[in-house]
VEXROZA-225775 format. One line per field, with one value per residue (C-alpha): residue in three letters; x, y, z; residue number from 1. Coordinates in steps of 0.25 Angstrom, whole numbers. Example, Ala and Ser with C-alpha at 12.3 -4.5 7.8 and 13.67 -1.06 7.14 Angstrom:
aa <- (ALA / SER)
xx <- (49 / 55)
yy <- (-18 / -4)
zz <- (31 / 29)
i <- (1 / 2)
//
This chain:
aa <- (UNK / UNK / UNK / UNK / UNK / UNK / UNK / UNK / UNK / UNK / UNK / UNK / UNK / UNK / UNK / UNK / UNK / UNK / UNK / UNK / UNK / UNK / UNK / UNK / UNK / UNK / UNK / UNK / UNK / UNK / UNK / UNK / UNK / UNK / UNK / UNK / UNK / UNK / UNK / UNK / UNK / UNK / UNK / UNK / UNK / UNK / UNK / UNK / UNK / UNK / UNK / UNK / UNK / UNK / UNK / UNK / UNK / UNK / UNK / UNK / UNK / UNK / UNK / UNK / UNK / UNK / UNK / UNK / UNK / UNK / UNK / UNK / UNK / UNK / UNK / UNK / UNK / UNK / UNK / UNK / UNK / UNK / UNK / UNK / UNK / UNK / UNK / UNK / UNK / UNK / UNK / UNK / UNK / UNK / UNK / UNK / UNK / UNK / UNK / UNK / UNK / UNK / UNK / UNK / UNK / UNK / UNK / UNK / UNK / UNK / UNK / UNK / UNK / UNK / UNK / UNK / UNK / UNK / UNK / UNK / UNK / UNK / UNK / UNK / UNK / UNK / UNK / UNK / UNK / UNK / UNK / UNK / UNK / UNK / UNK / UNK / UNK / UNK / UNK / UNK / UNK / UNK / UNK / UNK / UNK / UNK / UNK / UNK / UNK / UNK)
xx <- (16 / 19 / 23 / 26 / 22 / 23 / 11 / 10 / 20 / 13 / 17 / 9 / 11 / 2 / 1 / -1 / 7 / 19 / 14 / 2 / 1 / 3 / -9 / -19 / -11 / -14 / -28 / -32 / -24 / -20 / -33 / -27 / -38 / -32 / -22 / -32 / -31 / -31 / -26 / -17 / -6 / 1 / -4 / -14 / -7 / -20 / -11 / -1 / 6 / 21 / 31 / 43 / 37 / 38 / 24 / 19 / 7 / 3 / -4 / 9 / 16 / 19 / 17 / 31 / 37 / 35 / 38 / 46 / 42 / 36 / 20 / 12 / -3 / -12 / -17 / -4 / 0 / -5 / 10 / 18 / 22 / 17 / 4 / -4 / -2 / -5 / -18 / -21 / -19 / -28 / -41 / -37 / -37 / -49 / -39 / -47 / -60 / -62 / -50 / -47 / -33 / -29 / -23 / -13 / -11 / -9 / 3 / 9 / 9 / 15 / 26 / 29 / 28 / 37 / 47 / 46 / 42 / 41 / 36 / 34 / 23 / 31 / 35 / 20 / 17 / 28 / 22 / 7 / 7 / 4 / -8 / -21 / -33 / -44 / -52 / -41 / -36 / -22 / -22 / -28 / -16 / -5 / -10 / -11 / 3 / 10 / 1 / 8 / 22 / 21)
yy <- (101 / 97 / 84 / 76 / 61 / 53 / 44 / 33 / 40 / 54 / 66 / 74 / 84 / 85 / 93 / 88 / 86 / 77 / 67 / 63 / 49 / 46 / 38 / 51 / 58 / 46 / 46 / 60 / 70 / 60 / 53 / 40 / 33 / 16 / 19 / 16 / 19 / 6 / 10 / 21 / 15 / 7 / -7 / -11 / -8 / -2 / 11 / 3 / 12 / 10 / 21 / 19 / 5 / 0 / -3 / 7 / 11 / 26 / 29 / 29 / 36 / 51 / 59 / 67 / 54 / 48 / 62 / 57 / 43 / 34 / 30 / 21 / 18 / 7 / 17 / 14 / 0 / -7 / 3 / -3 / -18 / -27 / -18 / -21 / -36 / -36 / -30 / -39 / -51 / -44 / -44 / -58 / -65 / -55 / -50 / -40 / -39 / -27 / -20 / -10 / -16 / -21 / -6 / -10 / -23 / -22 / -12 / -20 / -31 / -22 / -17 / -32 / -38 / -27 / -29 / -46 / -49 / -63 / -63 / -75 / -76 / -70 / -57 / -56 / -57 / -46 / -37 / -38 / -41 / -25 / -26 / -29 / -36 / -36 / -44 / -55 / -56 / -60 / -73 / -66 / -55 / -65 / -72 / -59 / -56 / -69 / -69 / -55 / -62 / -74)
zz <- (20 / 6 / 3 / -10 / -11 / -23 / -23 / -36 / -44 / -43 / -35 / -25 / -15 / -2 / 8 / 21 / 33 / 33 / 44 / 35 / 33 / 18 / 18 / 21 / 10 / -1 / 5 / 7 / 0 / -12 / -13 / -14 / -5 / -9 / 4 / 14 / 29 / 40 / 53 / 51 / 58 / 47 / 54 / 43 / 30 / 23 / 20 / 13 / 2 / -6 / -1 / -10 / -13 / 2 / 7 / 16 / 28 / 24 / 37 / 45 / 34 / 34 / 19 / 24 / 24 / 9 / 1 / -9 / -9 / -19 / -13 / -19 / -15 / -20 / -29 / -38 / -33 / -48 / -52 / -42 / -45 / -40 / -38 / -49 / -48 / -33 / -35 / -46 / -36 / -26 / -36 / -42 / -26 / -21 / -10 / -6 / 2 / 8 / 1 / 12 / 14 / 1 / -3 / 8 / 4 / -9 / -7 / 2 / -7 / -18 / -8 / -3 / -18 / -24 / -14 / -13 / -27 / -21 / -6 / 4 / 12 / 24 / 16 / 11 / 26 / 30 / 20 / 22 / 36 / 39 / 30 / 35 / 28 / 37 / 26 / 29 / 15 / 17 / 10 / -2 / 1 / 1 / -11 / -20 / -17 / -19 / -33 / -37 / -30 / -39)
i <- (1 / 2 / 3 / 4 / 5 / 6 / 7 / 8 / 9 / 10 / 11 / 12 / 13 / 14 / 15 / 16 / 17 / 18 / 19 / 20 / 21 / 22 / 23 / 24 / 25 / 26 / 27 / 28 / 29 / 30 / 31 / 32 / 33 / 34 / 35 / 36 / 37 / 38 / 39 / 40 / 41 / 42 / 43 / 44 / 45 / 46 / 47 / 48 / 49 / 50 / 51 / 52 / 53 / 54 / 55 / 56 / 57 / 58 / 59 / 60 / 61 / 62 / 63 / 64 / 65 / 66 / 67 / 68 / 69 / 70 / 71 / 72 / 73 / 74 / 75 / 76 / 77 / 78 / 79 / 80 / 81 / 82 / 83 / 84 / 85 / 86 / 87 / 88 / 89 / 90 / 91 / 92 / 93 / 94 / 95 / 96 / 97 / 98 / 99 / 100 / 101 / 102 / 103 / 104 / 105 / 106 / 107 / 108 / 109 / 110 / 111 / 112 / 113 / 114 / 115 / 116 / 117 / 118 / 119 / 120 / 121 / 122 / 123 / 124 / 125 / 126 / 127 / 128 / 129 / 130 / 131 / 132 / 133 / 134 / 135 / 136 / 137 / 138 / 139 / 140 / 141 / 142 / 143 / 144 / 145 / 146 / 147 / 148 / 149 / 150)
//
């Protein structure tokens, strides 16, 4: 089945079944390998992608359903305000250590921030609280947003 998806501003068509998950589409038939797979059962957040500007888990999230929607992936964050200052406050405080989350965290952050310019520590919670850092980094998280919200 063909199916149109515009993915960081650029249109493609694919053909797979509608069912797909969105991220084995930005994955394996687009090539956009920053969208990692956790648990494939939107509980961990690594899948983390921006339909429409709303943070969004990818694994659970059928191709049929997004035609026609605006997706982002961390391969275009640094476009999307406040992307580009967020990843500049996770170098700046080391966030990550082994990395395999942040691609989910950082879009998360971006969705929260774009949407609360301003957030307190209970709307940084709300918005993270779906995303998992095994490494344990959420004090470093929480400090890179509130750096970018200052």
């Amino acid at each position: 089945m063909a199916i149109s998806v515009q993915v960081n501003g650029r249109s493609y068509t694919v053909d797979v079944d509608g069912d797909t998950p969105l991220l084995w589409v930005l994955r394996d038939v687009l090539g956009m390998t920053g969208t990692k797979f956790g648990c494939g059962q939107a509980l961990c957040g690594a899948c983390t992608v921006h339909v429409d500007g709303v943070a969004t888990r990818s694994c659970v999230t059928a191709i049929e359903s997004v035609e026609g929607s605006q997706i982002t992936t961390i391969e275009a964050l640094h476009t999307v305000a406040p992307g580009k200052a967020l990843q500049d406050a996770w170098v700046e405080l080391e966030v990550p250590q082994c990395g395999y989350c942040q691609s989910g965290q950082l879009m998360s952050a971006a969705a929260l921030l774009h949407e609360i310019p301003r957030p307190t520590d209970d709307d940084i919670n709300d918005a993270m609280s779906g995303n998992i850092c095994r490494c344990g980094t959420y004090q470093r998280i929480r400090a890179a947003i509130k750096r970018v919200s200052a």
